[in-house]
C-alpha positions in Angstrom: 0.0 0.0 0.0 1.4 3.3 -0.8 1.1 5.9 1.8 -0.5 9.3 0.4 1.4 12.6 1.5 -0.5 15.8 1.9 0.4 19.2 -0.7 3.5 20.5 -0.4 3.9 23.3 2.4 5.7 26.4 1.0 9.5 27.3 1.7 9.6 31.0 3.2 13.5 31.1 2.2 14.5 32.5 5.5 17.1 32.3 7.8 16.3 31.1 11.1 18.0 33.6 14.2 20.6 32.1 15.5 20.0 32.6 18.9 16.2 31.7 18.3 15.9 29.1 16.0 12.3 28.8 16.0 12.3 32.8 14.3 12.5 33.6 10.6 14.9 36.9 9.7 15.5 38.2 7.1 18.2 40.8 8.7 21.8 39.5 9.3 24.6 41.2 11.2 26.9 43.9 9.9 29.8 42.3 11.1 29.4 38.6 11.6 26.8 37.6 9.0 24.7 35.9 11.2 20.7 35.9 11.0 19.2 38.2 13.5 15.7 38.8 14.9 13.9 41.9 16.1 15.3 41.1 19.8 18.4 40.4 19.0 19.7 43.2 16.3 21.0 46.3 17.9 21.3 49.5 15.4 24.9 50.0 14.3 26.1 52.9 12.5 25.4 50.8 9.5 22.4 48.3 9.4 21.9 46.7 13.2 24.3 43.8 14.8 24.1 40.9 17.0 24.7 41.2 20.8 28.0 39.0 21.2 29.5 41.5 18.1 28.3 45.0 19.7 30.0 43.4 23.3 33.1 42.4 21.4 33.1 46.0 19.9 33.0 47.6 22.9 35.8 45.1 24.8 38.2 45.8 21.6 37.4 49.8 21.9 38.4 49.6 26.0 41.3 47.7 24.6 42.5 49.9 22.5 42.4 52.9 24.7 45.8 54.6 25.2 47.4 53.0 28.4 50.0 54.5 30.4 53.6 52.7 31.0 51.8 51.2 34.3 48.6 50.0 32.6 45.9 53.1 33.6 44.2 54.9 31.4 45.1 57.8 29.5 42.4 60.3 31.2 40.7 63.2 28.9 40.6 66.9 30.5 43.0 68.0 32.9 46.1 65.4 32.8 46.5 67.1 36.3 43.8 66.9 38.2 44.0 64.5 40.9 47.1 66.3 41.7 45.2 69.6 41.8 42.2 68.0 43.9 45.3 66.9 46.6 46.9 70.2 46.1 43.6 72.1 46.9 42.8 69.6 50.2 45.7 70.4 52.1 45.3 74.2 51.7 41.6 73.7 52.3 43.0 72.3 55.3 45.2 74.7 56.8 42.8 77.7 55.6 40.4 75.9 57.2 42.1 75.8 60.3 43.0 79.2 60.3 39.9 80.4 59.7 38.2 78.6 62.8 41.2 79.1 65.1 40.5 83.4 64.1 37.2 83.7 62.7 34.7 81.3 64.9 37.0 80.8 67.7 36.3 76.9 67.5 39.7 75.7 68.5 41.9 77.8 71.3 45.1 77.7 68.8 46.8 75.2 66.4 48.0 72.8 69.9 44.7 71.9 70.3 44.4 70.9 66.6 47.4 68.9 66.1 46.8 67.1 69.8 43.5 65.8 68.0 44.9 65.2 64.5 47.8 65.4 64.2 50.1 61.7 64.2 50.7 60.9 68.2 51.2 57.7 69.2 49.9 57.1 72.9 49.8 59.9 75.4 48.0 61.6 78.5 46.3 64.7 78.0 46.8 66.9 80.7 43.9 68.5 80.3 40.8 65.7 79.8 42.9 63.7 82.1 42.4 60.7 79.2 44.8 59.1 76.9 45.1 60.0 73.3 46.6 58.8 70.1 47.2 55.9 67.7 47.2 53.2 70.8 43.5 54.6 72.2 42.0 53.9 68.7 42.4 57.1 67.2 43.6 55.1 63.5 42.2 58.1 62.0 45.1 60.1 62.8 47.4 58.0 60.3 45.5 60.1 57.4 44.6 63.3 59.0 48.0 64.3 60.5 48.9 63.7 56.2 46.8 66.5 55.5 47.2 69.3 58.4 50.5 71.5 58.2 51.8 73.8 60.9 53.0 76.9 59.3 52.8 78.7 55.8 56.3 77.7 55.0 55.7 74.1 55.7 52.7 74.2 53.8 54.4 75.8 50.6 57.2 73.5 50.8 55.3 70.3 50.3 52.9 71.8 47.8 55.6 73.0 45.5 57.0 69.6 45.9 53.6 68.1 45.2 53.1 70.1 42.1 56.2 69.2 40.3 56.3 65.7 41.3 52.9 65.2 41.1 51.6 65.8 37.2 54.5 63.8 35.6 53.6 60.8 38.1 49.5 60.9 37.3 50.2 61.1 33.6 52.6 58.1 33.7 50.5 56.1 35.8 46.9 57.3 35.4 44.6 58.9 38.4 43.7 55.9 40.5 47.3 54.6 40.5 48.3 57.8 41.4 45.9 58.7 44.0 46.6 54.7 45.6 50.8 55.8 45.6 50.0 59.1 47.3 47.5 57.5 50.3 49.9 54.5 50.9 53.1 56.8 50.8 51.6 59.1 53.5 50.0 56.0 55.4 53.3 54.3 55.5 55.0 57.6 56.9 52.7 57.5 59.6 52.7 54.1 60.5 57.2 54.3 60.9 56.3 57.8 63.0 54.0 55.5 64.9 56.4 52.6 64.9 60.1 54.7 66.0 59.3 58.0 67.1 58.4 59.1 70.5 54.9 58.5 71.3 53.8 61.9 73.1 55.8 63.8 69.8 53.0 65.2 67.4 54.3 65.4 64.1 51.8 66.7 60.4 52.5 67.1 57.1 52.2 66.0 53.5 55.9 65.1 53.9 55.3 61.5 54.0 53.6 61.1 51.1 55.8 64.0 49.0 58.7 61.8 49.9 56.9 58.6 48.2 56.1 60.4 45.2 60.6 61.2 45.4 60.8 57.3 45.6 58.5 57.0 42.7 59.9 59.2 40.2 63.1 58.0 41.1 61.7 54.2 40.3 60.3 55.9 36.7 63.1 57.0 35.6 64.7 54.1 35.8 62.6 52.4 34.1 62.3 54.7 31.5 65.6 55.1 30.9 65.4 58.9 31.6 68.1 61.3 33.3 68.1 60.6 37.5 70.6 63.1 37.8 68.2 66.3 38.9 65.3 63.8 40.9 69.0 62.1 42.2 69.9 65.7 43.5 66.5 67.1 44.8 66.0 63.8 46.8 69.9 64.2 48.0 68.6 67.6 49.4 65.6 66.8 51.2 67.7 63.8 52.3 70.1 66.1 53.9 67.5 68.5 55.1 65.7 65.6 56.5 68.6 64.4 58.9 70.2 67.8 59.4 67.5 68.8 61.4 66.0 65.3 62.6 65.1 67.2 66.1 62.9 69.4 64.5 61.7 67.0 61.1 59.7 63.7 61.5 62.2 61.6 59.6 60.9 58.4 60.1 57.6 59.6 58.2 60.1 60.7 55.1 61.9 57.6 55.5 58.7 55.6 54.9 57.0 57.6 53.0 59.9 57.0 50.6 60.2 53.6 50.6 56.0 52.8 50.3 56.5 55.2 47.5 59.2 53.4 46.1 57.6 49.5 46.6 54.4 50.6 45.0 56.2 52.8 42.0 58.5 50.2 41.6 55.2 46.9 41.4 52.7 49.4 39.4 55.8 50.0 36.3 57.5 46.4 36.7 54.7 44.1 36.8 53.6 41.4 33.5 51.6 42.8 31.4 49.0 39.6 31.4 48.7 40.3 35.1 49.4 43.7 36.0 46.6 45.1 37.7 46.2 41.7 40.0 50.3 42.5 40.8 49.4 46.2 41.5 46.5 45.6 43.5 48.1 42.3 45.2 51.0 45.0 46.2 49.2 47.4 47.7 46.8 45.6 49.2 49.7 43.6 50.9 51.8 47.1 52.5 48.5 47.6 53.8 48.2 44.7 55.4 51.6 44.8 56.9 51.5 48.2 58.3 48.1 46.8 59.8 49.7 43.9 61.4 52.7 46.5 61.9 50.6 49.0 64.2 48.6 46.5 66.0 51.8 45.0 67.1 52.9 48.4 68.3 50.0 49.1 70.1 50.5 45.7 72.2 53.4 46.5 73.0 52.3 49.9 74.3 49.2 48.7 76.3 51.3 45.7 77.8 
């Protein structure tokens, strides 16, 4: 017996989407060729593509941004800003200071400023009869005392050393780099203060982190093969000045300032290029943790 088929059905001649195979298209992707359906085609600047080639498009344009020699960015607008937003803080600071020591009266003088935060380690204040510092759980005073400067001259000396250290260092690292080297450098300054210098000694300034952005062009040059010879000399100065008056200057915040400065500038410029940012992030993510494990050892020892 012969078995009877029905008519012929008709043949559309479309392609099937090839993410929904149950959907006739007559619209294929710009790029790839592929069918497409109304959900899936995206308009292009010609004709309309598929979702895994407009994703591709977009990971090959972050790809080919301009990076800097440490993998960040290239950054539109002002190559300088981030130093100009640090520049601006700390005179926001001590202007701030100034005006409510003379204007409002809300501090008695600049003592009472730098006895709450300004770097200290552990000491008794005479006049609330309480202990201050690091050691009572002030930590905030590692960042604060980074940002508050005692006189105009100290003020203007970091700041000039901030603005022509600072631009070259953003544009060859890119902002967030930049603004991670500058926090660590003037964390790590605090955290020696805390570490060698005497604990009832307040000490303030941008110094600490100034001195990491020295150990960070220094690391820079290096590696781009540029002249050390004038960042040799400046650093030789400040070196001298440093020790020349170590009575009067917090050198243990320049000395580690300097070399967090260095360690970071040194991981950020050096490391693969298949893994850098997990090496940059992995390095300072790990001087964090040390001068962590650092102070809370210190602060043992001083409430043993």
């Amino acid at each position: 017996m012969t078995e009877q088929q029905g008519p012929p059905q008709p043949q559309s001649g479309l392609a099937h989407c090839y993410r929904h195979p149950d959907r006739e298209t007559g619209i294929r992707c710009t790029r790839c060729a592929r069918p497409i359906c109304p959900s899936c085609m995206i308009s292009a600047p010609v004709g309309h593509q598929c979702p895994e080639c407009v994703q591709g498009g977009a990971a090959a344009a972050r790809a080919a941004r301009p990076r800097t020699v440490a993998g960040g960015v290239v950054a539109g607008g002002n190559p300088r800003l981030v130093t100009v937003v640090l520049l601006s803080l700390n005179v926001a600071v001590f202007l701030g200071v100034l005006l409510a020591i003379d204007a409002f009266g809300i501090v008695d003088d600049q003592l009472e400023v730098r006895t709450h935060f300004a770097m200290l380690g552990y000491a008794f204040d005479v006049e609330s009869f309480t202990w201050v510092g690091v050691a009572d759980g002030e930590w905030y005073r590692m960042l604060t005392a980074a940002f508050l400067h005692e006189e105009l001259w100290h003020l203007a000396f970091n700041m000039l050393g901030l603005w022509f250290l600072g631009p070259a260092l953003e544009a060859a690292l890119g902002r967030a780099r930049f603004l991670a080297l500058y926090l660590i450098s003037a964390l790590a300054g605090s955290t020696l203060s805390y570490l060698l210098a005497a604990q009832n000694q307040p000490s303030l300034g941008a110094s600490g982190a100034i001195f990491g952005l020295f150990g960070a062009t220094a690391v820079l040059a290096r590696r781009t093969r540029t002249d050390m010879r004038s960042i040799g000399v400046l650093l030789g100065i400040n070196l001298l000045i440093t020790f020349a008056w170590a009575d009067q200057i917090a050198w243990q915040a320049h000395l580690g300032g300097l070399a967090a400065g260095a360690a970071v500038a040194y991981a950020m410029v050096n490391a693969p290029r298949e893994r850098r940012t997990t090496v940059q992030v992995a390095t300072c993510v790990g001087l964090l943790v040390v001068m962590a494990v650092a102070c809370a050892i210190r602060t043992a020892q001083l409430l043993g």
